[in-house]
C-alpha positions in Angstrom: -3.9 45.5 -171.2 -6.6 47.8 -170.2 -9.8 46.2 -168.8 -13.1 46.5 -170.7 -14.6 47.0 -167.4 -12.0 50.1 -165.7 -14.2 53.4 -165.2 -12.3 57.0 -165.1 -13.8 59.8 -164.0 -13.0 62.8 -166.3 -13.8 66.4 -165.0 -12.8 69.0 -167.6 -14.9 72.0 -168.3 -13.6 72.9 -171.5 -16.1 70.9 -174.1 -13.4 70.0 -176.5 -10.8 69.0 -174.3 -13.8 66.4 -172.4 -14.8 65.4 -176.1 -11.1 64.8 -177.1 -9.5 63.2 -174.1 -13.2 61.3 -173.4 -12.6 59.9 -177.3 -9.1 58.7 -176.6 -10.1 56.8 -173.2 -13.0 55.2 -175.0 -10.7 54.0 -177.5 -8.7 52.4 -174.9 -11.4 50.5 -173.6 -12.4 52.8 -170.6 -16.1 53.6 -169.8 -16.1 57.0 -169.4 -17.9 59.5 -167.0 -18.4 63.7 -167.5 -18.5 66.1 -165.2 -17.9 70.1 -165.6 -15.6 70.9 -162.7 -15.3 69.3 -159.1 -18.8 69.9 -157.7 -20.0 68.3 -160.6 -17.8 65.4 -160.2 -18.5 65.1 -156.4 -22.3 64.7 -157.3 -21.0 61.4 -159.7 -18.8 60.0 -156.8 -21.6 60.0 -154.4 -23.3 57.4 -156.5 -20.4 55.6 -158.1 -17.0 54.8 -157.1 -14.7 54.7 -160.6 -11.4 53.1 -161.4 -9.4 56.3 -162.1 -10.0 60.1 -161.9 -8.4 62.9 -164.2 -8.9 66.1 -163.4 -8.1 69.5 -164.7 -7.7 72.5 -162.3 -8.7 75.5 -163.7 -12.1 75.5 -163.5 -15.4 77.0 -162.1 -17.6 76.5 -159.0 -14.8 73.9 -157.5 -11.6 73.7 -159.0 -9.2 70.6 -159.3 -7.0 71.5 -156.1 -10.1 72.3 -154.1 -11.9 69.0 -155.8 -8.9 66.9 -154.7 -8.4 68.5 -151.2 -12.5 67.1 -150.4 -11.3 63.8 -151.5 -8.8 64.1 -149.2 -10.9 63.7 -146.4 -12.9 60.6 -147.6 -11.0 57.8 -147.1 -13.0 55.6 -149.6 -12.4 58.5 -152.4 -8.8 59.4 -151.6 -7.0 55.7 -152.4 -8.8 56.2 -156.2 -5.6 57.1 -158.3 -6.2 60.6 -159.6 -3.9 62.4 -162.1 -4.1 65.9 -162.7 -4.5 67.5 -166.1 -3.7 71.0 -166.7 -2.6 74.0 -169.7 -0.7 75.8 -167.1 2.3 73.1 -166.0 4.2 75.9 -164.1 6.4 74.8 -161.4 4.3 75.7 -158.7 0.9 74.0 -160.2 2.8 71.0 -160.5 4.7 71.1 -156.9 1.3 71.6 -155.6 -0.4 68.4 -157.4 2.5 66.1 -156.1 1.7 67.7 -152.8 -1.9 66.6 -152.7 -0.8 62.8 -153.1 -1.7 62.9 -157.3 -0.3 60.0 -158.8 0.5 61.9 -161.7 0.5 65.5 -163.6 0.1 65.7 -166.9 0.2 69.1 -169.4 -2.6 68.9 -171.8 0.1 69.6 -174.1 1.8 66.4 -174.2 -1.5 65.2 -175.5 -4.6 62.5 -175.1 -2.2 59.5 -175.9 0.3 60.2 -173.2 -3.0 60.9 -170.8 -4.1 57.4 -171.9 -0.6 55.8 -171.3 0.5 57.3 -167.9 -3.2 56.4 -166.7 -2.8 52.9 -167.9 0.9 52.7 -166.2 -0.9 53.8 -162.5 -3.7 51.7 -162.7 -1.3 48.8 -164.2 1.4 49.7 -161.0 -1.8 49.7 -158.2 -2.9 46.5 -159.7 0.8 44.6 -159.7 0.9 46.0 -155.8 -2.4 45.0 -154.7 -2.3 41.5 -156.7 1.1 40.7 -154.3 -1.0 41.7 -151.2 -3.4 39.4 -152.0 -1.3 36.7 -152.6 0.1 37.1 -149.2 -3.1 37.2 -147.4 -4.3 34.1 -149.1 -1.1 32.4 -147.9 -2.1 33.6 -144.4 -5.6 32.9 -144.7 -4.4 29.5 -145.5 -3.3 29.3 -141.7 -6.4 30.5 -140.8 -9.2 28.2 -142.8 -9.2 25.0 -140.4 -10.4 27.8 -137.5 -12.7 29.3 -139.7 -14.5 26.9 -141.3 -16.6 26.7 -144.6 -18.2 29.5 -146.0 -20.3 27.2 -148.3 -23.2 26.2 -147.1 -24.3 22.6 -146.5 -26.1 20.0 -148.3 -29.3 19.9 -146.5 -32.2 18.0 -147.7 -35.2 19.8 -148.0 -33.8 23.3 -148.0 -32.1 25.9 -149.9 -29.5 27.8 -148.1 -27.6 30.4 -150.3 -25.1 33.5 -149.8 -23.8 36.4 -151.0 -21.1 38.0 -150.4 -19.3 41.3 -151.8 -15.9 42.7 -150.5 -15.6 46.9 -150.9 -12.7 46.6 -153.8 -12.4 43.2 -154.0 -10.2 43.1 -150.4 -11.5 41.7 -147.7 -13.1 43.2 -144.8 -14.4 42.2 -141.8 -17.2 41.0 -142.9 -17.5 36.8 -142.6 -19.9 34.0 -143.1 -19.7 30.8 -141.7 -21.3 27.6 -141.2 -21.2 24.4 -138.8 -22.8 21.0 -138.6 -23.7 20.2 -135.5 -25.8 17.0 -135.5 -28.4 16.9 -138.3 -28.6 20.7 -137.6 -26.7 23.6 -139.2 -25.6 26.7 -138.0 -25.1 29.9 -140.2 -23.4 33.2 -139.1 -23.2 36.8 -140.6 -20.6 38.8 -138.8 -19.4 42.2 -139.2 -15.9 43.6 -137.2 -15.7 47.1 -137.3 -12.5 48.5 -138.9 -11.7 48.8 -142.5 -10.5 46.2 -144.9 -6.9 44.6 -143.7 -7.5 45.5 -140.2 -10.9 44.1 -140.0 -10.2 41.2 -141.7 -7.6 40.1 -138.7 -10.1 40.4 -136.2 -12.4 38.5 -138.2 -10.7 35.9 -138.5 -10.0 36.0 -134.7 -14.0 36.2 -134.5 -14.8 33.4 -136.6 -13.0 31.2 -135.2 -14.1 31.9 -131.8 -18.0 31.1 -133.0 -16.1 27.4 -134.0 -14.5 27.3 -130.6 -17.9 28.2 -128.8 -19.6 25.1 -130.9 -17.0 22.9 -129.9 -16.8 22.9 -126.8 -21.1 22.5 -126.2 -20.6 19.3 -128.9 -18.0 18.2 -126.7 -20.4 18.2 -123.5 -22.9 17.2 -125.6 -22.5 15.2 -128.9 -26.1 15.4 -130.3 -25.8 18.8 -130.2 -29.8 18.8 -129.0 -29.1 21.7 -126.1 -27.0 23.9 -128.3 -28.8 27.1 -129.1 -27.8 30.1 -130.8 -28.5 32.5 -127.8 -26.3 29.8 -125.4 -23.4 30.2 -128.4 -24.0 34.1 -128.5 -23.2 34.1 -124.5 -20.6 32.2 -124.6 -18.8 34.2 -127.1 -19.7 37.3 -124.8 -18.2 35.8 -122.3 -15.0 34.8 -124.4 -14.9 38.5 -126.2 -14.8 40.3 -123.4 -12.1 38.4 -121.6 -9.4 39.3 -124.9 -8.4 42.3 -124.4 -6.9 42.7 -127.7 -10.2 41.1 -129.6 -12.7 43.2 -127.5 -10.8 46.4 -129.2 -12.5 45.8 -132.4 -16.7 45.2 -131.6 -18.3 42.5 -133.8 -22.5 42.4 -134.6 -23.4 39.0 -135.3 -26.6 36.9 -136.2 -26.6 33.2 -135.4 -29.1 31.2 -137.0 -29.9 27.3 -136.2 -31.6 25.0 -138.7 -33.1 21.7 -137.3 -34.2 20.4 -140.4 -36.0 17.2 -139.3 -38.4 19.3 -136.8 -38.8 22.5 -139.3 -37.4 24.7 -136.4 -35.3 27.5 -136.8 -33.8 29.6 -134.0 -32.1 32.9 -134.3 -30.1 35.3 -132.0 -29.3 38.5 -134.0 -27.5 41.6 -132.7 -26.9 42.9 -136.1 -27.6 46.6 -136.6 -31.2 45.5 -138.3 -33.5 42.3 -138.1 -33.6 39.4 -140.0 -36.3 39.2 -143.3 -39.0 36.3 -142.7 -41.0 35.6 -146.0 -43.7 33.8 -145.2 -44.9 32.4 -148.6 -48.6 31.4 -147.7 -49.7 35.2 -146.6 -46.8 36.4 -148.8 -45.7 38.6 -145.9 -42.5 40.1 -145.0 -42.0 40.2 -141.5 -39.4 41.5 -139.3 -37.3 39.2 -137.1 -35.1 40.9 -134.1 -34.4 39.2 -130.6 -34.0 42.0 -127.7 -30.5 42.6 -128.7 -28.7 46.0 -128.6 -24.9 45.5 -127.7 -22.2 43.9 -129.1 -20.4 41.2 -128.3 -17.6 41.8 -125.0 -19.3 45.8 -124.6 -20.2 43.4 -121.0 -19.4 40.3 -119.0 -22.9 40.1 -117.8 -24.9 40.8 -121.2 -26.9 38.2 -121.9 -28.8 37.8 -125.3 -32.4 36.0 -126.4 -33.1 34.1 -129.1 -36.1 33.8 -131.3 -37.7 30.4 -132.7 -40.3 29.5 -134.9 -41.2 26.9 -137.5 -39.9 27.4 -141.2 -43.2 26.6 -143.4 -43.1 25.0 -147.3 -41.6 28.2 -149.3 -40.9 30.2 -146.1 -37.6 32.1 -146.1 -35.4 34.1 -144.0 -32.5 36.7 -144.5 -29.9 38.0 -142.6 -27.7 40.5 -144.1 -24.9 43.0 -143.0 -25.3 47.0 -143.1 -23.0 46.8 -145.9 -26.1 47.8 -148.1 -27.8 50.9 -146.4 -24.4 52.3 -146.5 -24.2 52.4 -150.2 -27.1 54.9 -149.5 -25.0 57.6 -148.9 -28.1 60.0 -150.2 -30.8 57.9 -148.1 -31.5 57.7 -144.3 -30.4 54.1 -143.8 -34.2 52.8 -142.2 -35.3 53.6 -146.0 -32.5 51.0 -147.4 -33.9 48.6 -144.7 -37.1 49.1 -146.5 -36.5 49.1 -150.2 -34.8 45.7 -149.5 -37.6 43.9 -147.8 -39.4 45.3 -151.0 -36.6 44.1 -153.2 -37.4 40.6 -151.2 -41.4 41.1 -151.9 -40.7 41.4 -155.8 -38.2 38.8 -155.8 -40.3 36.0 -154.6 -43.0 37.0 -157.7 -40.6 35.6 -159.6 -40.3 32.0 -160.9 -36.7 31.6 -159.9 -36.0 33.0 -156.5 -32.3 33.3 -155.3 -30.3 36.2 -153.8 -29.0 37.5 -156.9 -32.5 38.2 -157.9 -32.7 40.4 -154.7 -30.1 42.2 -155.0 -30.7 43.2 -158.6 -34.3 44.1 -157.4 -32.8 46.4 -154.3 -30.0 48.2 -157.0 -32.9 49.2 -159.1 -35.2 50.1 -156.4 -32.4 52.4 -154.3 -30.7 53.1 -157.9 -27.1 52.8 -156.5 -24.8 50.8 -158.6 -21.5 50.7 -157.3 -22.0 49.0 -153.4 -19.5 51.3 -151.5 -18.6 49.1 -148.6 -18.7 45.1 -147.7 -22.2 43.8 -148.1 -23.0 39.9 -146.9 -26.2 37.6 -146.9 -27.7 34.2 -146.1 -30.6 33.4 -147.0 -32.3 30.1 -146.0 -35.5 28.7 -147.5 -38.0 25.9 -147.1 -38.0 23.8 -150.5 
């Protein structure tokens, strides 16, 4: 059955043949977008990522061949299943489809019922695949939980700490979120791997569980946990990364975050491509949080990062987030999605009910973008 939800992309110049084939889709229970020809369509792709494309070729400004051979070189846009649609079904039209990795080619001729049923059938196949991929990496990931830990976030009396997290396609990334108890105190962490999806997601594992190893052994020294700090954690980690040769391969940005919920205190270490978000509900100011960080973790033995600390007042709250939303920006100089969010955090906290959800409908209408094109995490912790 066809989801209520699926999105195809139809480019078609010919008015009858979009109204037609558009009708048919509709009817199937497909939202459908326009466009006239490829450049057209291009100009709909940068701002949202569909289920399915069908294309026809012959067309002006950008035809489908030169349409699909773009895609080709965007990775995100080249793994959508496209099928071409075309009058002329010569041999050489449709030697030349197959040849630019179409999942299908269809002659306008058969009709919008077999366009409807052969787009069903790919999206059906790519669904049955991916759904036994992710059935294997949950088995794996099974392996891997006890070293990662819980990405819900504690019970803690007093506060309000929330996430959010969004994978690019549902698969995850190498973006993670974690938490520890150490003491009465709680860590959070926001990590990003660089890579894409599967990849990524191996060496984030191998990441996260290194930020548990790091905790362990200062609560082992210690067991009040009293002289752990994020910065001392972020060190160690250096330390650790750079030492695996096969870990170091992959860089990871990472914000550590330590509530001390007795005392008020919170402590951060950040070397995340932006700063944290501080609200400070009293002044109603949004205020930018960044320790002197600007390397990775493992880039060198002798780094060493600082931490920042500060008290957490009634209402206060503070963000850290992955880059996972400027990206979306595609159109946007990425220090302008930095800002509409800590506007998106502004306008939130007008509101009656605060939460993260609230943000990131307030930062989707501010930048416009719908469709987030790439992993995009947040933890938000707030004085009750």
């Amino acid at each position: 059955m066809t989801k209520k939800n699926q999105t195809v992309l139809l480019v078609e110049d010919e008015m009858s043949m979009q109204t037609l084939f558009g009708f048919a889709l509709k009817k199937a229970g497909f939202e459908v977008l326009n466009a006239n020809n490829g450049k057209d369509a291009l100009e709909v792709l940068s701002k949202v990522k569909p289920d399915a494309i069908v294309s026809d070729i012959m067309m002006p400004e950008l035809d489908g061949f030169e349409f699909r051979e773009i895609l080709k070189m965007n990775e995100d846009l080249y793994e959508i299943p496209f099928l071409f649609l075309s009058a002329y079904n010569n041999e050489n039209n449709i030697i030349k489809g197959i040849g630019l990795d179409a999942d299908d080619f269809i002659p306008k001729t058969d009709g919008a019922l077999v366009v409807v049923n052969k787009l069903q059938n790919v999206l059906r196949k790519r669904e049955q695949a991916q759904s036994k991929l992710m059935g294997q990496i949950a088995e794996a990931t099974k392996a891997t939980a006890a070293l990662r830990g819980n990405k819900v976030a504690p019970e803690t009396t007093g506060y309000q700490i929330s996430t959010y997290q969004k994978n690019d396609e549902g698969i995850p990334g190498g973006e993670f979120i974690d938490f520890a108890k150490i003491g009465d105190n709680v860590l959070a962490a926001v990590g990003d791997v660089s890579g894409k999806r599967w990849e990524a997601w191996v060496y984030a594992q191998a990441y996260a569980a290194y930020v548990r190893s790091s905790i362990r052994s200062f609560t082992s020294a210690n067991s009040n946990g009293s002289e752990i700090t994020p910065s001392a954690i972020m060190n160690k980690l250096n330390s650790m990364v750079y030492n695996d040769e096969q870990v170091s391969q992959n860089s990871c940005t990472l914000a550590l975050m330590l509530l001390e919920p007795k005392k008020g205190n919170l402590s951060v270490s950040n070397t995340l491509r932006y700063p944290l978000i501080l609200y400070r509900a009293l002044t109603q100011q949004v205020i930018d949080i960044q320790p002197d960080a600007k390397e990775s973790l493992g880039d060198r033995p002798e780094s060493t990062f600082s931490e920042v600390n500060f008290k957490l007042e009634k209402g206060d709250a503070i963000l850290s987030f992955s880059d996972g939303l400027s990206k979306s920006l595609s159109k946007k100089d990425k220090a302008d999605s930095f800002e509409m969010l800590k506007d998106a955090v502004e306008a939130s906290f007008t509101r009656e009910e605060f939460d993260l959800d609230s943000v990131m409908n307030a930062f989707i209408r501010k930048s416009g973008v719908v469709d987030l094109k790439d992993d995009a995490s947040m933890i938000m912790i707030r004085k009750l």
